[in-house]
C-alpha positions in Angstrom: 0.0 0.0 0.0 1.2 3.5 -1.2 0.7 6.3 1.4 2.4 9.9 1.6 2.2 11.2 5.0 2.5 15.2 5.5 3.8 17.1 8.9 5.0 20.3 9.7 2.4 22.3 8.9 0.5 25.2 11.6 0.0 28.4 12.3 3.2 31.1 12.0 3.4 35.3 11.9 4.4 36.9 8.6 7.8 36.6 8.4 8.3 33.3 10.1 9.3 29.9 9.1 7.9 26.4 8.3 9.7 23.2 7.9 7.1 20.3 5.6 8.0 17.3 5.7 6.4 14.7 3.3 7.5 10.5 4.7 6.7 8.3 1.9 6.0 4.0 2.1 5.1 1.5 -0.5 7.1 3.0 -3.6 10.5 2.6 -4.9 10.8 6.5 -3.8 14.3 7.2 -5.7 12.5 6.7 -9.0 9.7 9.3 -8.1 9.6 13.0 -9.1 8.5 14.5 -5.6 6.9 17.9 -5.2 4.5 20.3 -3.2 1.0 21.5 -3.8 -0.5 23.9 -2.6 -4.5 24.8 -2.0 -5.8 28.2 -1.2 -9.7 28.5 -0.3 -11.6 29.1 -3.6 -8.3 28.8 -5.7 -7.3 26.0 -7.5 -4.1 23.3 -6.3 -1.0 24.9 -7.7 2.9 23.8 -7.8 4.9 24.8 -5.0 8.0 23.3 -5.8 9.3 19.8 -7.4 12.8 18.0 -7.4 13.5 15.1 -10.0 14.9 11.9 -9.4 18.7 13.4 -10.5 17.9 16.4 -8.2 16.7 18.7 -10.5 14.6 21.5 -9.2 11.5 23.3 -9.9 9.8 26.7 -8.0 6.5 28.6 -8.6 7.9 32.1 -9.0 6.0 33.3 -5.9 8.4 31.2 -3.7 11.1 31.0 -5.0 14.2 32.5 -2.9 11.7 31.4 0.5 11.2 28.2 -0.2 13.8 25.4 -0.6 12.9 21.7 -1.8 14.8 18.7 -0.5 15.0 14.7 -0.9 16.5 12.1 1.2 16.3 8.9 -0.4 17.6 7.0 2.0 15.0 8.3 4.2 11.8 8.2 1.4 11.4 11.8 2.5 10.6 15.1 0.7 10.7 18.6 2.8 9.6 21.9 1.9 11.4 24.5 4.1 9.5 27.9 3.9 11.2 31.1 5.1 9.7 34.9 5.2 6.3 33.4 4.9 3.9 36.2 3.9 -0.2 36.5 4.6 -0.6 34.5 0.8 1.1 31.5 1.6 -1.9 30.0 3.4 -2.8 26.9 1.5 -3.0 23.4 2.7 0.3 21.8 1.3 0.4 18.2 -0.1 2.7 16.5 -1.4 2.8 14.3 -4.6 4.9 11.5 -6.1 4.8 11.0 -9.8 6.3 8.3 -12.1 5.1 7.8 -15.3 1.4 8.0 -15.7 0.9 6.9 -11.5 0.7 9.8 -9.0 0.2 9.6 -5.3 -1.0 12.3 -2.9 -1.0 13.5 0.5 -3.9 14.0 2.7 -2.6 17.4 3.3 -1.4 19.6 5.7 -2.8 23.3 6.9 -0.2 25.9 6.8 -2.0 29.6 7.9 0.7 32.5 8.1 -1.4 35.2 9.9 -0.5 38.0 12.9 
């Protein structure tokens, strides 16, 4: 059984920081492309960030030089550290593994950035 389990998430003041972490089971995760979605109420799910199997990165242009993408294979673990998080950030992340045609998903996780 495939399952993507999400933690990290919560509520932080503009400006702060977030650490996701995404623990995956029941895939070869090395052979995965692993990446971040996010949900805002009323908006549609939108790419965060992605890393390919060889590393390879890939950022929305609304995060990028915040947020930083990470694998560890050894681990099956994806992590989405998110610094000077502003007001539009809050989304509920998921994560997603991709190979081929076959994608798996998160349940989510809530992250509100709010004073």
């Amino acid at each position: 059984q495939v399952t993507l389990v999400e933690s990290g998430g919560g509520l932080v003041q503009p400006g702060g920081s977030l650490r996701l972490s995404c623990a995956a089971s029941g895939i070869i995760f090395s052979a995965y492309v692993v990446g971040w979605y996010r949900q805002a109420p009323g908006k549609q799910r939108e790419l965060v960030a992605a890393i390919t199997r060889d590393g390879s990165l890939n950022y929305a242009d609304s995060v990028k030089g915040r947020f930083t993408i990470s694998r560890d294979n050894a681990k099956n673990t994806v992590n989405l550290q998110m610094n000077n998080l502003k007001p539009e950030d809050t989304a509920v992340y998921y994560c997603k593994a991709a190979l081929g045609f076959r994608e798996q998903w998160g349940q989510g996780t809530q992250v509100t950035v709010s004073s």
